[in-house]
C-alpha positions in Angstrom: 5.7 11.2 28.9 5.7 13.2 25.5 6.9 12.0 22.0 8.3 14.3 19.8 8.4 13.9 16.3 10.2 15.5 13.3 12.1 15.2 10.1 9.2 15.3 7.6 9.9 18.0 4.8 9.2 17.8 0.7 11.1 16.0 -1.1 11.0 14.3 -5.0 10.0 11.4 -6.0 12.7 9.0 -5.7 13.9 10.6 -2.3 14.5 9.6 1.1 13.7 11.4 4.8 14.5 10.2 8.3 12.0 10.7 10.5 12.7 10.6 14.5 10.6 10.2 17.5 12.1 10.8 20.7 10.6 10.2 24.1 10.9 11.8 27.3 11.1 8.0 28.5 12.2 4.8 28.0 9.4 3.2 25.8 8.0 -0.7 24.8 7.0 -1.0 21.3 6.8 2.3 18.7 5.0 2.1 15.7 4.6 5.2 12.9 1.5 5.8 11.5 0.6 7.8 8.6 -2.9 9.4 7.3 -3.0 11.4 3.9 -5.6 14.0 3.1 -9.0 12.3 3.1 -8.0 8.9 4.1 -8.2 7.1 7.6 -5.0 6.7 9.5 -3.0 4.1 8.7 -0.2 2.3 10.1 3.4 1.8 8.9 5.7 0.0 10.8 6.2 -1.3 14.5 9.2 -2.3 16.5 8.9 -4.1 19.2 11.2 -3.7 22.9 13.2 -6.5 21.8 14.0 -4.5 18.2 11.4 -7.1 15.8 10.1 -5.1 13.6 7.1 -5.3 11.3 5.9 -3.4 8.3 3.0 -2.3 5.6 2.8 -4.0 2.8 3.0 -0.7 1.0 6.4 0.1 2.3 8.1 -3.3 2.9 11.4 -3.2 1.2 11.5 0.8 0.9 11.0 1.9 4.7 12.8 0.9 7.9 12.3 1.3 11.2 14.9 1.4 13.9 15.5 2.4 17.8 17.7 3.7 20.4 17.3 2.9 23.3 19.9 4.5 24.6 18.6 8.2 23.3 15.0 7.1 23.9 14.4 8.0 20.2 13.1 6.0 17.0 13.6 6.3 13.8 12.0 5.5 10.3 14.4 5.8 7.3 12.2 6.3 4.2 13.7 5.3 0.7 12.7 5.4 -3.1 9.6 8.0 -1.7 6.5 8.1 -3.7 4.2 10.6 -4.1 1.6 8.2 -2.2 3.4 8.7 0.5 2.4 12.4 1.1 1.0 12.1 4.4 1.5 13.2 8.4 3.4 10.4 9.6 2.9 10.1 13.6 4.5 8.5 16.1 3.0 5.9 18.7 4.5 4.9 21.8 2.9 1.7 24.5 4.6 1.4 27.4 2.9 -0.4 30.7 -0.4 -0.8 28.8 -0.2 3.1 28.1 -0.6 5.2 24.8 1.4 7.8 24.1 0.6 9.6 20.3 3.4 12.4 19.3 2.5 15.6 16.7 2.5 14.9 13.7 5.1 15.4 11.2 3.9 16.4 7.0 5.8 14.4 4.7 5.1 15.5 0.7 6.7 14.0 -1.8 6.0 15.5 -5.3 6.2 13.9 -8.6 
């Protein structure tokens, strides 16, 4: 099983990106991570088989998180971007008590 992630780019302050994760599977819960130059890894957001989804404190109201389960893919829809976001955001996978970790993908956002 392989996850691959993209959509990361720069972007302004203010901005929004869509990242996507797709899977050569069907999957259990995803979750996005994110680490930023220096700093330890991080996570973001996680959605669950069943579609619950929870998030960071530092991105509640601003990110979302979403599947489809149909395309094997999920998504994170990042709004009103800050330049503290500047990070690679990766993608996690568990399925059958498995990890799966895609590339990562460099999100900048620039003042």
């Amino acid at each position: 099983v392989q996850l691959q992630a993209c959509g990361g780019g720069l972007v302004q302050a203010g901005g929004s990106l869509r990242l996507s994760c797709a899977a050569s599977g069907s999957m259990g819960w995803y979750r996005w991570y994110r680490q930023a130059p220096g700093k330890q890894r991080e996570l973001v957001a996680t959605i669950t088989s069943g579609g619950s989804t929870n998030y960071a404190g530092f991105v509640r109201g601003r990110f979302t998180i979403s599947r489809d389960n149909a395309k094997n893919t999920m998504y994170l829809q990042m709004d009103s971007l800050q330049p503290e976001d500047t990070a690679v955001y990766y993608c996690y996978a568990l399925n059958a008590g498995r990890d799966y970790w895609g590339q990562g993908t460099l999100v900048t956002v620039s003042s």
